[in-house]
N, C-alpha and C positions, 0 to 999 in steps of 0.2 A: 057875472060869471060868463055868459055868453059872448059879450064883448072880448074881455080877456083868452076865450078858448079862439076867437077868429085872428086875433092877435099874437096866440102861438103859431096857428096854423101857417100863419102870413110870416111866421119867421120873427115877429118883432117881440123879441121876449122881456124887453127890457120895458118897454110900453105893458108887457102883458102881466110881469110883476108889479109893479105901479099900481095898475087897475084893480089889481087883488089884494094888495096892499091896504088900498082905499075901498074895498069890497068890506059888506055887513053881511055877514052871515049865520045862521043859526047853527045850534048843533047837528040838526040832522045833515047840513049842506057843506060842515068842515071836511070832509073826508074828501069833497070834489075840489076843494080850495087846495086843500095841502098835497092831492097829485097833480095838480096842473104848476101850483108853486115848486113841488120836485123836480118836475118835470123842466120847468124854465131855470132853475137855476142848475140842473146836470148842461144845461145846451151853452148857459155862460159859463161854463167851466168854474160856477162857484159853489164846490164841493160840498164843503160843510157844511152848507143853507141845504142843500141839494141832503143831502143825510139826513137830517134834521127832521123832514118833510116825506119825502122818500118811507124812513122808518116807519111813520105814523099809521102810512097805511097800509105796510104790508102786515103791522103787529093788528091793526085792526077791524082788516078787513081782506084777511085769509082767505084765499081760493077763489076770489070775483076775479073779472078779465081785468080790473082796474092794478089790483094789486099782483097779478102776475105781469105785468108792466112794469109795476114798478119794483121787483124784485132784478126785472132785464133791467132796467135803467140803474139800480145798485152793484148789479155788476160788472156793468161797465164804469161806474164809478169809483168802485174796488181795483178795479184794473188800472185803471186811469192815478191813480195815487199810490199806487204799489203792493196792495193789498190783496194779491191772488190768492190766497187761500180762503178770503173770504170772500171774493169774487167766486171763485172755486164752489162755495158753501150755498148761494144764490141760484146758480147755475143746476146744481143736484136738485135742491130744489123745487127750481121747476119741471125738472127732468121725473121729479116724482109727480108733480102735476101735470105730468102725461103734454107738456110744451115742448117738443123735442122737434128742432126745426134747424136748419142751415145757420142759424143765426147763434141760436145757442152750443150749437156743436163745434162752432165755431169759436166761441168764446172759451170753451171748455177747451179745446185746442191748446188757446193763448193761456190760459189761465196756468195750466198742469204743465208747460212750456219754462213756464216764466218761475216755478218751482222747481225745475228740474227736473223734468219729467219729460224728456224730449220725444221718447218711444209713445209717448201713450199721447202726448201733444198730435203728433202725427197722426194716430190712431183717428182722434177725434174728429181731424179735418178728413180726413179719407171720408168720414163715415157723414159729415157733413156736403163732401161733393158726391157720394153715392143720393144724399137728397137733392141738388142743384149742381150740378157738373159745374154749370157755366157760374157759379155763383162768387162774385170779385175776393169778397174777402177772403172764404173758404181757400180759393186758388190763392192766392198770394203767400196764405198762412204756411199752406200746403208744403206749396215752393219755397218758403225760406227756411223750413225745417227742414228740407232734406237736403238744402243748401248746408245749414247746421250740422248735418249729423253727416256729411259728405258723401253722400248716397243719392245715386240717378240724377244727378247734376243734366244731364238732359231733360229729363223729365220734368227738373226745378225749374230749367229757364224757360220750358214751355207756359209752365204751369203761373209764374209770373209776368208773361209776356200779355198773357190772355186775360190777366187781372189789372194789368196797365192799357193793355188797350180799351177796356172797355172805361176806363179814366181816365186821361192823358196827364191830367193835370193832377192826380195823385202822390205828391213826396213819400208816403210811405212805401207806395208801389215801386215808385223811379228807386228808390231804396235798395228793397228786395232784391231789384233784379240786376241792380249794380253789386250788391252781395252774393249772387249768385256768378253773375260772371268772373267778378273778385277771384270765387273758390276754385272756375273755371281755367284762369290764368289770364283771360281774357282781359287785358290791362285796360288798352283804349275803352271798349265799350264800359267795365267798371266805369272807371273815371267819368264818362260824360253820366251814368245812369246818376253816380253819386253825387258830382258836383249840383245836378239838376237837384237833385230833393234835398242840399245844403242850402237851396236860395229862399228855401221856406221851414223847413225842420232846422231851427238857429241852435235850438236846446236840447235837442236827443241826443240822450248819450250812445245810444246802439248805431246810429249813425255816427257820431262820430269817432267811436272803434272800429267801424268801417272806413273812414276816409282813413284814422290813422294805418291800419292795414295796409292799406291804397298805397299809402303813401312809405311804406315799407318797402313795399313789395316794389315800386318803380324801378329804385336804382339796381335791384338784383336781374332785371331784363336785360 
């Protein structure tokens, strides 16, 4: 098990499944096997292994630090597969387990967003950057809802600018703030922010009703 936990930390998950795989363990020791196995399969993006695992120990082991982890890591894997309402249902969750942090407020944002809830999406990220002003994802969220809802469109391209810079190399970011200029009129900059985050987001479709937008909007300039 310890080899395996040095082995997620170092990023190599796929070595760290392997290890656990091939790992004998008792009953008292399955509960530490089945969140580190959650854990590495949410980081390879292979979901259903990642649920499977995940479950086990949030049904089993209610209220430890182990399993409000992995209640965070189920909702971001509800979100991640289109499933905000139960993303949505993780997130209250923990919110009742008194984990109420930039991270979750933030999720709670996307989650109530991606439902149609765009007023109270907002709401959530506000109350997320009143806990970390500077916090990337918070700002970004921030900035493409009110991009979204076409409201302080200043305020969006600050609020996304300051979430790309502290990541340059961010496609969701470069996104956003090509979304925001988009709504802006701001043609030229759209286009370089969104072409930038098409050279790595090949499969988002919210980006790509962004480029299509983009590419609407050209010829009417």
């Amino acid at each position: 098990m310890s080899k395996a936990g040095s082995e997620y930390r170092a990023g190599d998950y796929e070595s760290a499944v392997a290890t656990l795989a091939a790992a004998t363990v008792d009953e008292n020791d399955y509960l530490d096997l089945a969140y580190l196995l959650g854990l590495c399969y949410a980081r390879l993006h292979r979901f259903d292994e990642a649920l499977l695992y995940l479950e086990q120990v949030v049904t089993q082991g209610e209220g430890d630090a182990r399993a409000l982890q992995c209640r965070l890591t189920l909702a971001y894997v509800y979100a991640a597969t289109g499933r905000s309402k139960l993303a949505e249902y993780e997130l209250t969750k923990l919110m009742e387990s008194s984990l109420e942090t930039p991270q979750v407020y933030s999720a709670l944002g996307h989650a109530t967003w991606k439902q149609g809830r765009l007023d109270e999406g907002l709401s959530w990220y506000s109350k997320a950057l009143k806990l970390d002003p500077e916090n990337p994802t918070a700002l970004n969220g921030y900035g493409y809802l009110l991009a979204c809802a076409g409201k302080d469109l200043d305020k969006a391209v600050s609020c996304c600018r300051k979430a790309l810079n502290s990541d340059p190399g961010n496609p969701v970011y470069a996104d956003s703030l090509g979304w925001v200029y988009l709504k802006l009129g701001r043609l030229p900059e759209a286009g370089s922010y969104l072409r930038a985050a098409a050279k790595t987001l090949h499969d988002n479709d919210e980006l790509q009703e962004h480029l299509a937008a983009f590419e609407k909007a050209v010829p009417l300039r």
